[in-house]
ROKELO-874569 format. One record per residue (C-alpha): residue in one letter; x, y, z. Coordinates in steps of 0.001 Angstrom, whole numbers, padded with zeros to 6 digits, always signed. Layout:
AXYZ;...
***
This chain:
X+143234+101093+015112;X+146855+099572+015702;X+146526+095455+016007;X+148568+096002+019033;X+146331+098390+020601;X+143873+096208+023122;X+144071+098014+026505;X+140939+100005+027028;X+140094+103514+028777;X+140993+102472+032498;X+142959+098892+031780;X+146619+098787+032361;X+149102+099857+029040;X+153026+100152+029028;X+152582+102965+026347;X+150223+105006+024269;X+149659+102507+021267;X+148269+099906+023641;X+145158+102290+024212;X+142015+101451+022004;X+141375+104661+021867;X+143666+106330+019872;X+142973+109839+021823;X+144140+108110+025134;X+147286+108362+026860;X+149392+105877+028991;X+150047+107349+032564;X+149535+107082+035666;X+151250+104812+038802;X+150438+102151+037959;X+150197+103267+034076;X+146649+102835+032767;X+144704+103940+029434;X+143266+107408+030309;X+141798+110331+028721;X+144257+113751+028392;X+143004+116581+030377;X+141229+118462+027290;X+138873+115070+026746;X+137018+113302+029056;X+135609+109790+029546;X+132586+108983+028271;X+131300+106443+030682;X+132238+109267+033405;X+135192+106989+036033;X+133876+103734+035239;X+136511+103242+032628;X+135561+101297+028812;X+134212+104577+027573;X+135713+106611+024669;X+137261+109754+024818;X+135187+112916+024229;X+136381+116475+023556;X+133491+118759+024003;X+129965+119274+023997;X+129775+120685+020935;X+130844+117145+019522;X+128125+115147+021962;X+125553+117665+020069;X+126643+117018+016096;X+126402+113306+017097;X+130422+113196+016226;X+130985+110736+018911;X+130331+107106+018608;X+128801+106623+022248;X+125429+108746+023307;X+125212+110840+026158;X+122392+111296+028669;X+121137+114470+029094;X+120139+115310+032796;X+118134+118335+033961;X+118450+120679+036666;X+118933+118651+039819;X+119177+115149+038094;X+122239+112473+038856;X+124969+113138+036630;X+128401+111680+035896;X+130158+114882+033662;X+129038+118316+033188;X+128383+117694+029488;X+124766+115608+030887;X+123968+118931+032441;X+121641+120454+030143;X+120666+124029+032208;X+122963+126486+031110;X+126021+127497+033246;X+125118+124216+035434;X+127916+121974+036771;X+127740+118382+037880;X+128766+118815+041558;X+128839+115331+043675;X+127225+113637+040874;X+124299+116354+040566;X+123661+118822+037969;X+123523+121969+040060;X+124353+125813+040048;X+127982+127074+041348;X+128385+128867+045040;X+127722+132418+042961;X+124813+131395+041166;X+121053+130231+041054;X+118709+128568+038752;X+115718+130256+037511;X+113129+127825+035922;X+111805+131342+033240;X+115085+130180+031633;X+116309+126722+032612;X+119349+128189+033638;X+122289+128965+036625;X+122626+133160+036705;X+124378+135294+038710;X+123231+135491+042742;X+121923+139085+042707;X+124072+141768+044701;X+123146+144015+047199;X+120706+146359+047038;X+120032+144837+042971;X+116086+144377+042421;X+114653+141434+041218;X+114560+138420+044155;X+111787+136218+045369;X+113671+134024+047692;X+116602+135635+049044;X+118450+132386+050382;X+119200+131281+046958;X+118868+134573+044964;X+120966+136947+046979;X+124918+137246+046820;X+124717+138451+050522;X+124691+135635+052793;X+121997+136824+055619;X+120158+139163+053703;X+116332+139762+053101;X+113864+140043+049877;X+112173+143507+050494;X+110157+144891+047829;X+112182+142473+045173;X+115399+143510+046467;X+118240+141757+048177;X+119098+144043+050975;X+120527+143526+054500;X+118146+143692+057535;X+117613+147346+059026;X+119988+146466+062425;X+122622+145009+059798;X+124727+146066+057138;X+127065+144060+054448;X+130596+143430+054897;X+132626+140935+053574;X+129937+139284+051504;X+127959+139039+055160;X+125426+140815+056782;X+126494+141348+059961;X+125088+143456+062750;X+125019+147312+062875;X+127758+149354+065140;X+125969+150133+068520;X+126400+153616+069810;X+129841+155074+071235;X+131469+151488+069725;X+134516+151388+067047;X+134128+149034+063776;X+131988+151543+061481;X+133604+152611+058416;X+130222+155187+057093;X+127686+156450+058654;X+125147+153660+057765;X+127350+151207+059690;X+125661+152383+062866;X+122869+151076+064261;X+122149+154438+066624;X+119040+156581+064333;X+121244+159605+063486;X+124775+158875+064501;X+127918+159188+062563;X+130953+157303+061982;X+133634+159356+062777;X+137231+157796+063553;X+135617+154317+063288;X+133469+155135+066261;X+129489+155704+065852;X+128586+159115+067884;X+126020+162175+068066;X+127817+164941+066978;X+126485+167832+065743;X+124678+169741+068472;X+123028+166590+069394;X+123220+164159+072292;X+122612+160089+072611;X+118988+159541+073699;X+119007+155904+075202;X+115563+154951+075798;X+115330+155267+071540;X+118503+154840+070639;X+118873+158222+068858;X+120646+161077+068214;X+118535+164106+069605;X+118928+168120+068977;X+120091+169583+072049;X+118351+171678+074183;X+118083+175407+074735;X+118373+177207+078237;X+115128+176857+079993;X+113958+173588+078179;X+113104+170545+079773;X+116237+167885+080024;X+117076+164884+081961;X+120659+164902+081943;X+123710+167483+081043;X+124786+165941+077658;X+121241+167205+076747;X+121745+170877+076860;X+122792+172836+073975;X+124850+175633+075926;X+128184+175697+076447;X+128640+175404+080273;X+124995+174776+081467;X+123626+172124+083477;X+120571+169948+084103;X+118774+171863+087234;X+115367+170995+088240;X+114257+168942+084711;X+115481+171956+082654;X+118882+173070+080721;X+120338+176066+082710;X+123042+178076+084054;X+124934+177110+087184;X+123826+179408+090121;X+127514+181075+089857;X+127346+181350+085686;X+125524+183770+083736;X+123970+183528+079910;X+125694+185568+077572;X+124978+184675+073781;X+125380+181093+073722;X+127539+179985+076649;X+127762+180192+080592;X+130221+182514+081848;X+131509+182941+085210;X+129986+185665+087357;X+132410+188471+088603;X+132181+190024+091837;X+131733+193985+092814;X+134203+196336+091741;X+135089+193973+088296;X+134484+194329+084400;X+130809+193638+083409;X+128195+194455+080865;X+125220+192790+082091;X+123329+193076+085697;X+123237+189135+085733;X+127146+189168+085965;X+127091+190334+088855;X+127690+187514+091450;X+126311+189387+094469;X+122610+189430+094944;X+121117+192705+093847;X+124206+194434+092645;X+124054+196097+089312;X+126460+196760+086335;X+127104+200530+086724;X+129590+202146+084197;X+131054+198927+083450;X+131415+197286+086819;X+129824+195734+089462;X+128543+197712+092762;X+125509+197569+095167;X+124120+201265+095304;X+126565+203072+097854;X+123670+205088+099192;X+121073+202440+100037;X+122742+199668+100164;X+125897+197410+101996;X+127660+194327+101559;X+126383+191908+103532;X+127883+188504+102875;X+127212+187471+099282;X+124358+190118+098739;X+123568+193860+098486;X+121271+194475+101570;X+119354+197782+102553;X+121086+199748+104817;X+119122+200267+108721;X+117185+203040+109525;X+118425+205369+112332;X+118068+203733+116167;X+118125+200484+114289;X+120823+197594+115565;X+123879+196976+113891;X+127166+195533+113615;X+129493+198258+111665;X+129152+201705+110768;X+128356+200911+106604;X+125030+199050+107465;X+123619+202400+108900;X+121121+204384+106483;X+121161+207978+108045;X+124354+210567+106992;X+127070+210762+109312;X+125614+208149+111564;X+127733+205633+113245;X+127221+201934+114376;X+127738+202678+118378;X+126519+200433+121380;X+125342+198451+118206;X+122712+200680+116891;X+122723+203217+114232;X+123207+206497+116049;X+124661+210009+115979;X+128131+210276+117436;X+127714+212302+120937;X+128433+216029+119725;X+126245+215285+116993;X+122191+215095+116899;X+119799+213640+114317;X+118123+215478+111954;X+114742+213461+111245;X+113786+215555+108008;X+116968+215369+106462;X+117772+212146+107594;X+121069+213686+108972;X+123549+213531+111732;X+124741+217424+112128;X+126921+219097+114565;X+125480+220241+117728;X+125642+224422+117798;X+128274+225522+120452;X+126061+228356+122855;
***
């Protein structure tokens, strides 16, 4: 040691060789004895200490000053006290780091466990997550949550943007698609259990129109069906057409009782007329009326508002005829 050298760790020095310690280095405002950043003080910041270089060297006894070793939880002053492995002496306690936690099988700070990994007992200190739950050993978010950013935070409620997969969504069945949790699918939103539901076939029971599977139908009466002016072909409502247009089934017909004959739509021309939106039985002879095509019986006319026989004409009950009168 230099005769000149009498400043100790923490006491004021105008250069290096006034340091004790011959480790130590002058600086600082005001300039005091201190230990270089790769060493560190052995009486922690109360100064007088000697400088140290590494654990290693506290545990071959190479120092000339003994260190207290402090276990999990105990006061410390530098890490080297710290005896559990991967500890740190955080506000002058030998504890784990943020990412870690100390397991007493080992006496030593390990790596929080990450989602989904098995093996936790308490998941407040064992689980990277921050929120999640210890189910079955594993650190998992809560069913109505899922992890983002290190988080749980809650699922994505129906029809709402934020998701970014499918098990972002808190509806039972619902995909994210464009950031937005929906039914899709042939299936529709149930509220009451917040599900997505198969949709409905024509003639089942339904309580709203979302519900039914058919392209075009309607809710009527409790059950999935077509609109009164629609028909069912295959899988969708179509439009009914009225007489005289293209068809292939009776039921697209849009008058009442007409029938698709050879392609279109007609009531039968011999029993039947056109009254408002339906085919309707023609009248029998003598029977009131209101135009000649309501009246049953050949050749018959609608006069004095009956079905009759014009006046050089006479019925024919058998043949259900109206036939000229013979001339004498």
């Amino acid at each position: 040691m230099d005769s000149g050298s009498t400043a100790a760790l923490g006491e004021a020095c105008s250069s290096k060789s006034n340091c004790t310690d011959p480790v130590a280095e002058c600086s600082g405002n005001p300039s005091v004895c201190a230990c270089p950043t790769t060493h560190y003080d052995s009486n922690g910041q109360s100064g007088a200490g000697v400088c140290l270089q590494s654990s290693v060297a506290i545990l071959k006894k190479e120092t000339y000053i003994s260190i207290v070793e402090r276990s999990f939880g105990s006061k410390c002053n530098v890490q080297a006290q710290c005896i559990t492995t991967s500890s740190e002496c955080q506000l002058e306690k030998c504890a784990c780091g943020a990412d870690r936690y100390h397991t007493t099988d080992t006496d030593a700070c390990v790596t929080k466990l990450a989602d989904g990994a098995i093996g936790c007992t308490d998941a407040g200190t064992q689980c990277a997550t921050q929120g999640s739950v210890c189910t079955e050993r594993t650190c998992a978010c809560a069913e109505e949550n899922f992890s983002k950013d290190g988080r749980c935070v809650p699922k994505i409620a129906y029809d709402s943007t934020g998701c970014l997969n499918d098990n972002h969504c808190l509806t039972s069945g619902a995909v994210c698609s464009g950031s937005k949790c929906l039914c899709v699918n042939a299936k529709y939103h149930q509220v009451a259990s917040d599900a997505c539901l198969e949709k409905k076939q024509i003639g089942f029971v339904c309580v709203s129109k979302s519900e039914c599977a058919t392209t075009g139908a309607d809710c009527l009466e409790g059950k999935c069906a077509c609109p009164v002016a629609m028909y069912l072909m295959a899988t969708e409502c179509k439009t009914k057409v009225t007489n005289g247009e293209i068809c292939t089934l009776n039921e697209a017909c849009a008058t009442t009782g007409a029938k698709c004959v050879n392609g279109s739509c007609h009531c039968d021309a011999n029993t039947e007329f056109i009254q408002g939106n339906a085919c309707t039985a023609k009248k029998s002879f003598n029977s009131s009326c209101t135009t000649d095509k309501e009246c049953q019986t050949t050749s018959s006319k609608c006069l004095n508002q009956k079905c009759t026989c014009e006046a050089a004409s006479f019925h024919d009950v058998q043949a259900d005829k109206c036939l000229l009168k013979l001339a004498y």
